[in-house]
N, C-alpha and C positions, 0 to 999 in steps of 0.2 A: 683607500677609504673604507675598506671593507663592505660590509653588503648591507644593503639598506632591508631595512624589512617597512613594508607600509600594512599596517597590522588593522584588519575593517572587518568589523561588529556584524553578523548580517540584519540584514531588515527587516522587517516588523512580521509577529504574527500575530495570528487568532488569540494563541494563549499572555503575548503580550498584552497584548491589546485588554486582557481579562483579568490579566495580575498575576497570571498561574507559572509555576515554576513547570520548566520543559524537560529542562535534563536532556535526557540521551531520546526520551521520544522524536515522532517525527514528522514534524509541523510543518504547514506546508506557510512559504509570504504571504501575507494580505494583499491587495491591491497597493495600498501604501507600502508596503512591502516592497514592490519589486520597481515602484516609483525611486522609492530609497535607494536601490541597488543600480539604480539604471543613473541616479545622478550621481554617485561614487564612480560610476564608469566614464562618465564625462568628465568629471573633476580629474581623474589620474589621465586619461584620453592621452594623455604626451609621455606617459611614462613608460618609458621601454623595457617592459618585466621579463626578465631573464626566465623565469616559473611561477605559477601561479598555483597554490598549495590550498588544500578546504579540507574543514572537518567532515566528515564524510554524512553528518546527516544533511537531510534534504533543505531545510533551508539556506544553511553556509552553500551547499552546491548549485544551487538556484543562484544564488546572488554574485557566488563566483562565476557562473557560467553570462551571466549578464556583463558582469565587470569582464570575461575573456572574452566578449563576443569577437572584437574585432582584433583581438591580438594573435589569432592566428598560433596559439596554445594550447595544449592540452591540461586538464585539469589533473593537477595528483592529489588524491586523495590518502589523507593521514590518521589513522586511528587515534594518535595523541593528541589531535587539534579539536578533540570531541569534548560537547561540555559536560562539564560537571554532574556526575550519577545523584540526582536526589533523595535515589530511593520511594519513602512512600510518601514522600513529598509532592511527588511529580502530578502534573494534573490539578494540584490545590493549589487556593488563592493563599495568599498573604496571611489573611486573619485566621482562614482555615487551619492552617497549619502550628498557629499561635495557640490554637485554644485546644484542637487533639493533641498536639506534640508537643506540648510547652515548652517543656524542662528543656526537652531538645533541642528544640526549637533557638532557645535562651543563651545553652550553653555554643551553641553553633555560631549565634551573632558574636559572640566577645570572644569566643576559641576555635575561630574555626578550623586554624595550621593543626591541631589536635580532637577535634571534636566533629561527629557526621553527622549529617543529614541520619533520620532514622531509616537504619538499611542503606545507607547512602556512601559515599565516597568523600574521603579529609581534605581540606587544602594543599596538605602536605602531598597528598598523592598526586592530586590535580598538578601541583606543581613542579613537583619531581618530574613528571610525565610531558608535558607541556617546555621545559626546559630542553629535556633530553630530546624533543621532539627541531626545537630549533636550531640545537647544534649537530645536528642531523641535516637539516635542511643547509645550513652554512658551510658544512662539506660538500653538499651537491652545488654549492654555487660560488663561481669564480670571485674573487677582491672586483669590488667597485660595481658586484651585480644587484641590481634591485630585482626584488620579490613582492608577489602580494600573497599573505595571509588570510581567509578568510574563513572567521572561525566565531567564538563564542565571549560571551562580554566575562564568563569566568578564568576561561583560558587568558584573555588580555590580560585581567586583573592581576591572575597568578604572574603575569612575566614582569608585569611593571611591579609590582611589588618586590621582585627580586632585579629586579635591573636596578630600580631606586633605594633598595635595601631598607624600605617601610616598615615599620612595625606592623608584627601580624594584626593583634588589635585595628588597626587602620586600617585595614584592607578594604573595608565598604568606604572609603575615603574617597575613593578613584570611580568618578560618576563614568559609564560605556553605552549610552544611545543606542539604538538602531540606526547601521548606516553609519555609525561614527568610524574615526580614520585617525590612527596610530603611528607615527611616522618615528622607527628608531634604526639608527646605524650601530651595527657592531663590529669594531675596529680591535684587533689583539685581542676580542675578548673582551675587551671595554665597551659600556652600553652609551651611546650618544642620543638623548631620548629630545628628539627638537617640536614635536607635535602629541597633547594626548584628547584623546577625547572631541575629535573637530569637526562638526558641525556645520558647518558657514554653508558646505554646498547642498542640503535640506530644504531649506529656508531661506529667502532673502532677509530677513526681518527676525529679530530673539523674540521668541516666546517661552514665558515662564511655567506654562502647562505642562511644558516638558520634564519639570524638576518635579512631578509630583512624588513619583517613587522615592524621593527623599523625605517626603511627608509620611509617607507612607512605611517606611525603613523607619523613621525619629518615633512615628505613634506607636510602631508595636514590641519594639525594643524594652526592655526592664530597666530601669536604671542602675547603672554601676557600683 
């Protein structure tokens, strides 16, 4: 069946929590933060992880060390499974960055397979990297082993995008939580993608407060 990878977002932080883009800085979880991380470890609790893999900044490592507590694992950490360089992005809010870096800004939302962050790092790279990074990981592990991945919501983005062969345009299509939980099998090299984006163990109850970043992505965007 080949090897499952369970592919999870880690959990909230400070700069989350403010709208700031983080990049490769290194944020530590909020309170809700390691709440989040502590119920992804219960939600998977039955699942027998062959390795457990983190981008190597401190929040992925934090949340994966909660998700390994009792799996009796050591954590490997991967420099490919690191998010997205924003450059002089990082640290700014949303708007912030709309109104010093426009242009850039503008051209990053609608191109961003070809277009950086200012000083920042492409799509393309991210995903170049990020790939090369998982068929890396699927050599280290036997047909029919399950993994957890714990990494960045750009990292995700880049794999599902290439696993579902998305248009780059669509790339901000694919909503990634904190805490959210990815669940893909790759078989021959075939992507079998049965979970994205999953929630349920957060929250007993949907709440729409959640979707605001997508208000917030729809108001700063230029039109097409």
């Amino acid at each position: 069946m080949g090897v499952k990878f369970f592919l999870i977002r880690h959990g909230q932080t400070l700069w989350n929590e403010q709208g700031r883009y983080q990049g490769n800085h290194d944020i530590s979880l909020t309170g809700l933060g390691i709440r989040q991380a502590k119920s992804a470890a219960k939600y998977l609790s039955r699942v027998n992880f062959s390795n457990i893999y983190s981008s190597p900044l401190k929040r992925a490592i934090d949340t994966a060390n909660i998700i390994g507590k009792n799996k009796d694992l050591k954590i490997i950490v991967r420099e490919g499974l690191k998010e997205i360089y924003f450059g002089k992005w990082e640290g700014m809010k949303f708007s912030e960055i709309n109104n010093e870096f426009h242009d850039d800004y503008q051209k990053w939302l609608k191109d961003p397979y070809n277009s950086c962050p200012t000083g920042g790092e492409s799509f393309k790279k991210v995903q170049e990297r990020a790939v090369a990074e998982i068929d890396n990981i699927i050599g280290e592990n036997e047909d029919k082993s399950s993994v957890a991945v714990i990494t960045h919501g750009g990292i995700i983005l880049s794999l599902l995008v290439n696993w579902l062969q998305i248009p780059i345009p669509r790339w901000r299509s694919i909503i990634q939580r904190q805490g959210a939980i990815n669940i893909v099998v790759i078989d021959k090299g075939f992507p079998y993608v049965s979970v994205i984006n999953y929630t349920g163990h957060l929250k007993p109850l949907y709440d729409d407060r959640e979707d605001k970043v997508i208000e917030v992505y729809s108001g700063l965007k230029d039109k097409i």
